[in-house]
C-alpha positions as CSV (number, residue, x, y, z in Angstrom):
1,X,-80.9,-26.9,20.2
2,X,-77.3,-26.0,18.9
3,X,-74.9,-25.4,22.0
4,X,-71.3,-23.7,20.9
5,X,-68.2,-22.9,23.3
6,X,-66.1,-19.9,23.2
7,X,-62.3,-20.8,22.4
8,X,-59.0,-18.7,21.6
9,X,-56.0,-19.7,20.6
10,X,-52.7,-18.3,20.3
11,X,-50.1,-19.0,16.8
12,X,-46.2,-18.8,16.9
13,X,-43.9,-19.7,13.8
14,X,-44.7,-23.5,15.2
15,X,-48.0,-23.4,15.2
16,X,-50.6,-22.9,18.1
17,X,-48.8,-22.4,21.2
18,X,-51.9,-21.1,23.5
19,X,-55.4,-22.2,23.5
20,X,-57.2,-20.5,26.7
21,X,-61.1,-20.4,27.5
22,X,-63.1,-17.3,26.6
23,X,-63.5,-16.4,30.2
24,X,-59.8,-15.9,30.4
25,X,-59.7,-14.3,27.4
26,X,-61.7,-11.5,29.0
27,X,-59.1,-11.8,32.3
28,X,-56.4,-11.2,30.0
29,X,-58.2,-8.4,27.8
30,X,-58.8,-6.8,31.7
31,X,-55.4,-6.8,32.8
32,X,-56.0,-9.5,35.3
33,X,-54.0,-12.3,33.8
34,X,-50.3,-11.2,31.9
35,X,-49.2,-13.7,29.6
36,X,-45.3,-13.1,29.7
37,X,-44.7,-15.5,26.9
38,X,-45.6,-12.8,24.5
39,X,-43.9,-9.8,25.8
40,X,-43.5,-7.1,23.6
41,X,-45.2,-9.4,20.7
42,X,-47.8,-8.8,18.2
43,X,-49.3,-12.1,18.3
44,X,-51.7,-13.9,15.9
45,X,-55.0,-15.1,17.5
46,X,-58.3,-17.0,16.8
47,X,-61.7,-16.7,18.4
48,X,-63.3,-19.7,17.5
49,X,-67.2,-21.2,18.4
50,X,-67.0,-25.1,18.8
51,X,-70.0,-27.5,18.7
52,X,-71.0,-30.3,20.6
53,X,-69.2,-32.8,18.0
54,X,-65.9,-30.9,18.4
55,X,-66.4,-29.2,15.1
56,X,-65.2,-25.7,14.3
57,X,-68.0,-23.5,13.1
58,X,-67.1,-20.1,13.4
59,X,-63.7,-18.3,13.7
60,X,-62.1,-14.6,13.8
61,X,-58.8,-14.4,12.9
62,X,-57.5,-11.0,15.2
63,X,-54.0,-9.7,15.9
64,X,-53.3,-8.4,19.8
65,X,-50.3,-6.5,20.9
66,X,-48.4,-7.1,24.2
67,X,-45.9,-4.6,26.3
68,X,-43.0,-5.2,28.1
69,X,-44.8,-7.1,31.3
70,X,-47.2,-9.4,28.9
71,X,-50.1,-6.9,29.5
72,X,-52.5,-6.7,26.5
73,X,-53.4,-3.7,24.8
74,X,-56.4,-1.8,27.0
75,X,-57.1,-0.1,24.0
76,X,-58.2,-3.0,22.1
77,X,-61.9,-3.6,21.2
78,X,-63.0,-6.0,18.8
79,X,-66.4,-7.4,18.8
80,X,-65.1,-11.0,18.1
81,X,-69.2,-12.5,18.7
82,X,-70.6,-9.9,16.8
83,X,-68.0,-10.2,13.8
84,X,-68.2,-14.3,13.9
85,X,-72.2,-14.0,13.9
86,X,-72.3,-11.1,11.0
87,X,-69.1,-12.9,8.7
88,X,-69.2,-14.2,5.6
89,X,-68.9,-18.2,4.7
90,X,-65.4,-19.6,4.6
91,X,-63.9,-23.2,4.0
92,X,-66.0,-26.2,5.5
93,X,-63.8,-27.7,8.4
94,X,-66.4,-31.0,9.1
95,X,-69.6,-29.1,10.1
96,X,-70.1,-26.9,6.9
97,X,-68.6,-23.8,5.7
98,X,-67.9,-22.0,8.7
99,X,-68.3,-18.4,9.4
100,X,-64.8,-17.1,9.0
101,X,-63.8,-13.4,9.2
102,X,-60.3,-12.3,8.4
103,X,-58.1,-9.2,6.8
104,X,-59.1,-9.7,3.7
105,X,-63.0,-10.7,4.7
106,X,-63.9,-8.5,7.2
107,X,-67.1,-7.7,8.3
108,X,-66.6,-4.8,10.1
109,X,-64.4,-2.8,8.1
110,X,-62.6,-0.1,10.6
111,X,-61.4,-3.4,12.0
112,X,-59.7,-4.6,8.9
113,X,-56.5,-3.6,10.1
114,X,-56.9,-5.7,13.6
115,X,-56.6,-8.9,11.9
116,X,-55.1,-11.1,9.9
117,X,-55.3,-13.2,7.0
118,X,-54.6,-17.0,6.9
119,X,-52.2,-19.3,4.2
120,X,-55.0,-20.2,2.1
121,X,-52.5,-22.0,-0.9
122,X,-50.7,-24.0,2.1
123,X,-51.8,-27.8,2.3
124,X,-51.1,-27.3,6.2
125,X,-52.7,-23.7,7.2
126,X,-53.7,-22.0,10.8
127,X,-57.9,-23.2,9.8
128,X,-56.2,-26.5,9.3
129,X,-54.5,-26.0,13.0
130,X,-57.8,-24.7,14.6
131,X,-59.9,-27.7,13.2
132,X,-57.0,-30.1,14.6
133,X,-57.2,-28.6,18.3
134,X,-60.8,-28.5,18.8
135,X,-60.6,-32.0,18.0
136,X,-57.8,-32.8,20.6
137,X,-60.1,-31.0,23.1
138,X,-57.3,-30.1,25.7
139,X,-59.5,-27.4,27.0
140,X,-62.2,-30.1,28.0
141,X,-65.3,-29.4,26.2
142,X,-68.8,-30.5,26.8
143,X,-67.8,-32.6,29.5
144,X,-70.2,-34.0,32.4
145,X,-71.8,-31.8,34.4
146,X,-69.9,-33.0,37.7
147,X,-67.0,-32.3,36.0
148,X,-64.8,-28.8,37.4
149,X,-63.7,-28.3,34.0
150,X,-67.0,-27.4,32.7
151,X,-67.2,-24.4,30.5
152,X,-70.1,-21.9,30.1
153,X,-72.1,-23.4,27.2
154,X,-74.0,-20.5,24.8
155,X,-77.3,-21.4,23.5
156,X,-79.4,-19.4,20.5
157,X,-82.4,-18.1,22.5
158,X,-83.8,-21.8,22.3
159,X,-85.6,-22.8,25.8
160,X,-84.2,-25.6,27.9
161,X,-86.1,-27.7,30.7
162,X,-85.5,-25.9,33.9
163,X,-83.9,-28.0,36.2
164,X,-81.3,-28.5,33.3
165,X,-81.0,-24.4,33.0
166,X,-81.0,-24.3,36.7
167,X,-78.3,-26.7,37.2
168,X,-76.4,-24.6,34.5
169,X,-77.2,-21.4,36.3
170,X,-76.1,-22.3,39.7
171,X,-72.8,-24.2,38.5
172,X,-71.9,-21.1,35.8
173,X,-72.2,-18.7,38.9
174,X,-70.3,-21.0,41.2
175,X,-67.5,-20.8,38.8
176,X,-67.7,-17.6,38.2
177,X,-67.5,-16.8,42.1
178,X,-64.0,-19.1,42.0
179,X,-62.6,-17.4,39.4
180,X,-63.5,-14.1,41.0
181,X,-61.9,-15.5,43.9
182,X,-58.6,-16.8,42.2
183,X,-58.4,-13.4,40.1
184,X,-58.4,-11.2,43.5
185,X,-56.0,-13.7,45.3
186,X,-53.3,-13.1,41.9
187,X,-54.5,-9.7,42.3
188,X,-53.5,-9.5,45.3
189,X,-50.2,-11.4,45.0
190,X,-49.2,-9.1,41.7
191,X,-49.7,-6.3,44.3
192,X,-47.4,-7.4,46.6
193,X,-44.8,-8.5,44.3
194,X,-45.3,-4.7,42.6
195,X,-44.6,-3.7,45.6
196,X,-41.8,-5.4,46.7
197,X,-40.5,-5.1,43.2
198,X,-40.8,-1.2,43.6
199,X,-39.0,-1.4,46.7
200,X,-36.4,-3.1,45.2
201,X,-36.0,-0.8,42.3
202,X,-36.4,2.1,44.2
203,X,-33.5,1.4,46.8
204,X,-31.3,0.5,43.7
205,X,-32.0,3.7,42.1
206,X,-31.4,5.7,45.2
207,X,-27.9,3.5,45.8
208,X,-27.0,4.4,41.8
209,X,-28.0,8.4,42.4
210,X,-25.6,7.9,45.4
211,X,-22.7,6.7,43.4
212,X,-23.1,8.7,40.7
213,X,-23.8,11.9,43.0
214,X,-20.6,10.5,44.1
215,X,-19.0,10.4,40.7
216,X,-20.3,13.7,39.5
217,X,-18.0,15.0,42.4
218,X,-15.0,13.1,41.5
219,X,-15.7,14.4,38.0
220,X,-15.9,18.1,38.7
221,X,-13.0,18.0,41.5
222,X,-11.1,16.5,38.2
223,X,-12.4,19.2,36.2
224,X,-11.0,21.5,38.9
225,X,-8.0,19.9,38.9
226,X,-7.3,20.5,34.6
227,X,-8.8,23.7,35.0
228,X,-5.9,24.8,37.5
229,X,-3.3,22.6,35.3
230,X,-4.7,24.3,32.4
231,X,-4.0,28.0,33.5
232,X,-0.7,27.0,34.4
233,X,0.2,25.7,31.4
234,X,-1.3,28.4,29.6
235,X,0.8,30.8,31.2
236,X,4.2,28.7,31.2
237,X,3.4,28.8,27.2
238,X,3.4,32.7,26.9
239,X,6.4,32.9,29.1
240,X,8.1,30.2,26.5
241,X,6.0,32.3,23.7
242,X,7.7,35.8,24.9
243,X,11.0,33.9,24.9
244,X,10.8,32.3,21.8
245,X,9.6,36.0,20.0
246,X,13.1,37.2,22.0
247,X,15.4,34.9,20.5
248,X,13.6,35.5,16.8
249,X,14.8,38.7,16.9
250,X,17.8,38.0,18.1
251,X,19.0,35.4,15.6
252,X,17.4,38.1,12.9
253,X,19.3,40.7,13.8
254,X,22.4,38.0,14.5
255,X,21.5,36.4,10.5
256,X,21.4,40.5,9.5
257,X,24.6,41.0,9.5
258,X,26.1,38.2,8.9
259,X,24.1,38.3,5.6
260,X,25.8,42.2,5.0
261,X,28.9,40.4,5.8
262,X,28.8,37.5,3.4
263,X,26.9,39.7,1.0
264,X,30.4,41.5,0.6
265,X,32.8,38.8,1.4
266,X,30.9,37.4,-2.0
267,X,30.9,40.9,-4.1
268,X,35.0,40.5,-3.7
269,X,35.3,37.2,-4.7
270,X,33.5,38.2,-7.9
271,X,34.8,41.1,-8.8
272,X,38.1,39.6,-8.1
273,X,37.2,36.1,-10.2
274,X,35.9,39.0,-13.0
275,X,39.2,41.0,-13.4
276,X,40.8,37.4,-13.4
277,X,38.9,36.0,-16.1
278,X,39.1,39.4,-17.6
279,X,43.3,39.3,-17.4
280,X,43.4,35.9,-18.8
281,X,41.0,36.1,-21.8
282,X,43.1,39.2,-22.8
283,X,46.3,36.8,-22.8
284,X,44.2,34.4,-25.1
285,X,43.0,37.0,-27.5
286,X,46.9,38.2,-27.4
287,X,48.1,34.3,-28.1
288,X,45.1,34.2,-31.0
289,X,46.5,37.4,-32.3
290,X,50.1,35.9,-32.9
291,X,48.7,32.6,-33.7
292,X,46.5,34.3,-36.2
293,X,49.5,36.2,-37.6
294,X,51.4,33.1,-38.3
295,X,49.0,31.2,-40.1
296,X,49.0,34.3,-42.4
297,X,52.3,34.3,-42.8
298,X,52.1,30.0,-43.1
299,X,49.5,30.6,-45.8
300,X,51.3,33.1,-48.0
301,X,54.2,30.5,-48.3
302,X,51.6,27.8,-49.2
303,X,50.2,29.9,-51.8
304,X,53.3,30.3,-53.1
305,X,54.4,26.7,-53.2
306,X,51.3,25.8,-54.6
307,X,51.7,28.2,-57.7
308,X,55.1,26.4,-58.4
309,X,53.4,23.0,-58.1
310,X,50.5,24.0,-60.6
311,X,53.7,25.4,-62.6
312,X,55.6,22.1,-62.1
313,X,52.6,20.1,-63.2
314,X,51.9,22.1,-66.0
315,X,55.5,21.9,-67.4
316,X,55.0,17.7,-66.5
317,X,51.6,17.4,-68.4
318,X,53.2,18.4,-71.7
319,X,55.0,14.9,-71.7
320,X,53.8,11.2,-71.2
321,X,51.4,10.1,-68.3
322,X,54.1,7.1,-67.9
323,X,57.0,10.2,-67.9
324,X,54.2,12.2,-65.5
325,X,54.4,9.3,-62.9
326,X,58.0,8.7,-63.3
327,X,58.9,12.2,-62.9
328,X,56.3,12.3,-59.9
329,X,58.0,9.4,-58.5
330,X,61.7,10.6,-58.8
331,X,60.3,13.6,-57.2
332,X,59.5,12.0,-54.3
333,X,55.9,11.7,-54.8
334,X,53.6,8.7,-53.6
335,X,49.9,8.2,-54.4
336,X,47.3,7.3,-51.2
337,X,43.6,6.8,-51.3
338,X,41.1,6.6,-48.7
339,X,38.2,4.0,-49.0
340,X,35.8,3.0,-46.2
341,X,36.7,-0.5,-44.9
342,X,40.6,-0.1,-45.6
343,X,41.4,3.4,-44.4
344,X,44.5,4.9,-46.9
345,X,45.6,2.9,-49.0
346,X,49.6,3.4,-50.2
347,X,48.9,2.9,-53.8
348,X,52.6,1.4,-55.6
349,X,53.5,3.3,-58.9
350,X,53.0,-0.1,-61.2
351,X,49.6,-0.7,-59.7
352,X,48.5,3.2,-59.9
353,X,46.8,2.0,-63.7
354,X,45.2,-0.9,-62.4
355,X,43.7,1.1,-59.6
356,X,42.8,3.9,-62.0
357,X,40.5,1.0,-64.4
358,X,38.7,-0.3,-61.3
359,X,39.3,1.1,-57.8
360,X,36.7,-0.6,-56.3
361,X,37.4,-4.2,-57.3
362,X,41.5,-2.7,-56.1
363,X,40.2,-2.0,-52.5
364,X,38.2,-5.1,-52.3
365,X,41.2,-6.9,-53.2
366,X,43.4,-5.4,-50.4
367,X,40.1,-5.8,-47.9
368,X,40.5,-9.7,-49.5
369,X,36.4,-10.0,-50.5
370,X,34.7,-9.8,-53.7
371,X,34.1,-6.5,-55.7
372,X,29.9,-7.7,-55.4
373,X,30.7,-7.8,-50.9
374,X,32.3,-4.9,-50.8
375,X,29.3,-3.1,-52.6
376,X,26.8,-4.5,-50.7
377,X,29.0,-4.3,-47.6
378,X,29.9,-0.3,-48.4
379,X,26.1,0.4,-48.6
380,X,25.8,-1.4,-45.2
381,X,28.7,0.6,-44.0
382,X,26.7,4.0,-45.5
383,X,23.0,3.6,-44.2
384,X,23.1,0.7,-41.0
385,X,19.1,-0.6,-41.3
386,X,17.5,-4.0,-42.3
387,X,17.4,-4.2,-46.1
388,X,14.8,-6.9,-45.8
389,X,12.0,-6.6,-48.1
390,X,8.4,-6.1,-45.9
391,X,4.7,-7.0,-46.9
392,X,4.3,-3.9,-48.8
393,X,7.6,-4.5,-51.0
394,X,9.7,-1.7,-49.6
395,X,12.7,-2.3,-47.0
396,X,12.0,-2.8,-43.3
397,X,14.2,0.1,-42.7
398,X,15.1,-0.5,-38.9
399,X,18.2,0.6,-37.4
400,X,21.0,-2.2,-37.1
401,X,24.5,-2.7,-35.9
402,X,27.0,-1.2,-38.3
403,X,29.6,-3.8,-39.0
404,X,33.0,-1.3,-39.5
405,X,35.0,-4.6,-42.0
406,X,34.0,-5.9,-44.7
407,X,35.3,-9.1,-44.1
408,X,33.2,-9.6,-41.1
409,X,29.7,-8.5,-43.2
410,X,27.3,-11.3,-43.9
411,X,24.9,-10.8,-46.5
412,X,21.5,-11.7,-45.4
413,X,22.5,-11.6,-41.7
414,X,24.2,-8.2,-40.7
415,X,22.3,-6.0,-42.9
416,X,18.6,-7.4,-41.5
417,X,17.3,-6.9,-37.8
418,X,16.4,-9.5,-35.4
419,X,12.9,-10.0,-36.9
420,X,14.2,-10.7,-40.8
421,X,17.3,-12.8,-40.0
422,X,16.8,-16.3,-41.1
423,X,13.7,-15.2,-43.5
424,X,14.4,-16.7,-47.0
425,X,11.5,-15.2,-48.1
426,X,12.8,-11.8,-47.4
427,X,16.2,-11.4,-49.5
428,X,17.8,-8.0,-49.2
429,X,17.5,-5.6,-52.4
430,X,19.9,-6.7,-55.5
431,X,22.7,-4.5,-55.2
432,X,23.9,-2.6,-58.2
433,X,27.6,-1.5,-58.8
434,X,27.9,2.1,-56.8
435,X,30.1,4.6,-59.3
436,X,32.2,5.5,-56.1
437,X,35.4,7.7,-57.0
């Protein structure tokens, strides 16, 4: 004869936090019994059948939802006996493979969606859990018979002696008759506290339609109030408005005419700055006119004198260059020459040959450097960038600092830019003797 009890249990993220007869299952499933614990909750449950040795042999895995008071959902209906009866084998938990219907293994496939499937890979999983509590047996299971805490027993259609079955009978009914009892007493008490509860409610709502009754006059004697303030200030700004459009026109006609009158103070200064510009660039052109006149006159005479001097020199070229300079220089005559780096140079008559054979290594004598520095200082002097020779043999060709004397010109350091000086691999260009007049 194989006797079974009815068993749920409830899981949480800890584990199994609820385990509950199936008699109170059905209270709860009724709407007898809320469990406020799992307000507003989708909760994971089990229905399990347990044998006489404590062993878990069958087991539903179903998901139940919860409102707001810990009422379960009257719509729910799933045949947890006829699903644990009609499922397929799962894992053996001590008596067997069990009959285990889940998600994933459901029996009954339109109630797929109503449960839930368990961690299979985990070395600790809810089957695990299930097999652990019926073991604990906190419910009291198959106790004696004279014990309160006896639970309705389920048999397969096998046939007991009667007094046994009796004995059952009589103490299933008497428990069945307390229970009633105890479930119309909390009936009775979640009436009363409804009750009271509505009271409660109900006086606070009619105290908060009081106050804001209250408050929705305050409001609208407020709105009243800016409506009024409103107008008023809507009509103070069309007076300012129409005050405001009055002056406009006023300072526009006002600005009017004291634009006509600047307009003309302004057309007299011109046209009297205009016939005074006018007067004084006639003077000027009158002052060119005589200036011009003169230099005429000036150049006239200096065409003359000049056709005596090319006479003079002529007459003076028949004889001796040594009689030409000595003649020049009785005349009066003295010889100057202008070279960068010494300005003009007052050239005496017994150094005018010397000069004559070499005037460059003459004026870098009087600038007291070598014919070679001067050369390479004059071309320096002439184009100011780095001689330096760059990776493609030409020269670097950046801008430097003209030095104006040749006796302050380094070679190698004036004539480079800051990137060249102090390279000895990049000499400046040889210099080569300039045919300078």
């Amino acid at each position: 004869m194989n006797k079974f009890a009815e068993a749920v249990m409830f899981f949480n993220t800890k584990g199994i936090c609820k385990q509950m007869l199936m008699s109170e299952f059905e209270a709860v499933l009724d709407g007898v019994v809320h469990l406020e614990e799992f307000k507003t909750q989708t909760v994971k449950g089990a229905y399990v059948q347990i044998d006489a040795n404590l062993h878990v042999t069958a087991a539903v895995l179903f998901l139940l939802d919860f409102d707001r008071e810990g009422m379960a959902d009257r719509s729910w209906n799933v045949p947890l006996k006829h699903m644990s009866s009609v499922a397929d084998k799962g894992p053996n938990l001590g008596a067997g493979p069990i009959r285990l219907a889940t998600r994933t293994n459901c029996p009954v496939n339109w109630h797929h969606a109503s449960l839930w499937d368990y961690r299979q890979n985990a070395s600790v999983n809810e089957l695990v859990l299930l097999k652990a509590a019926a073991k604990r047996n906190r419910l009291r299971l198959f106790t004696d018979v004279n014990n309160t805490t006896v639970v309705k027993l389920v048999q397969n259609n096998e046939p007991e002696p009667t007094q046994l079955a009796a004995a059952r009978a009589i103490k299933a009914v008497k428990l069945h008759e307390e229970k009633l009892a105890k479930l119309a007493l909390q009936s009775k008490e979640e009436i009363a506290r409804l009750k009271q509860q509505f009271s409660h409610e109900l006086a606070r709502y009619k105290q908060e339609l009081a106050l804001a009754k209250q408050a929705n006059e305050q409001l609208a004697n407020k709105n009243r109030a800016l409506v009024m303030k409103l107008e008023n200030q809507k009509q103070q700004f069309q007076e300012s408005r129409n005050e405001m459009t009055q002056l406009l026109k006023e300072i526009e006609q006002q600005s009017r005419a004291e634009l006509a009158t600047m307009q003309q103070q302004l057309e007299f200064q011109i046209r009297t700055k205009v016939r005074s510009a006018t007067q004084e660039l006639k003077e000027q052109l009158r002052a060119k006119e005589v200036e011009q006149e003169y230099l005429e006159e000036l150049d006239k005479q200096q065409q003359t004198e000049i056709k005596d001097l090319h006479k003079e020199i002529a007459r003076l070229q028949s004889g001796s260059p040594h009689q030409l300079l000595d003649q020049l220089a009785a005349k009066g005559v003295i010889f100057v020459a202008y070279h960068p780096g010494v300005g003009h140079v007052t050239i005496p008559l017994n150094e005018v040959e010397r000069y004559l054979e070499d005037n460059i290594a003459y004026v870098a004598a009087k600038c007291f450097v070598s014919k070679e520095h001067y050369l390479k200082w004059r071309r320096h002097y002439e184009s100011s960038r780095c001689e330096a020779a760059g990776e493609d043999g030409k020269s670097c060709g950046q801008p430097v600092k003209r030095i104006d004397m040749p006796g302050q010109f380094i070679d190698g350091d004036s004539n480079r830019c800051e990137h060249h000086k102090n390279d000895k691999e990049s000499a400046p260009n040889n210099v080569t003797d300039l045919q300078l007049a």
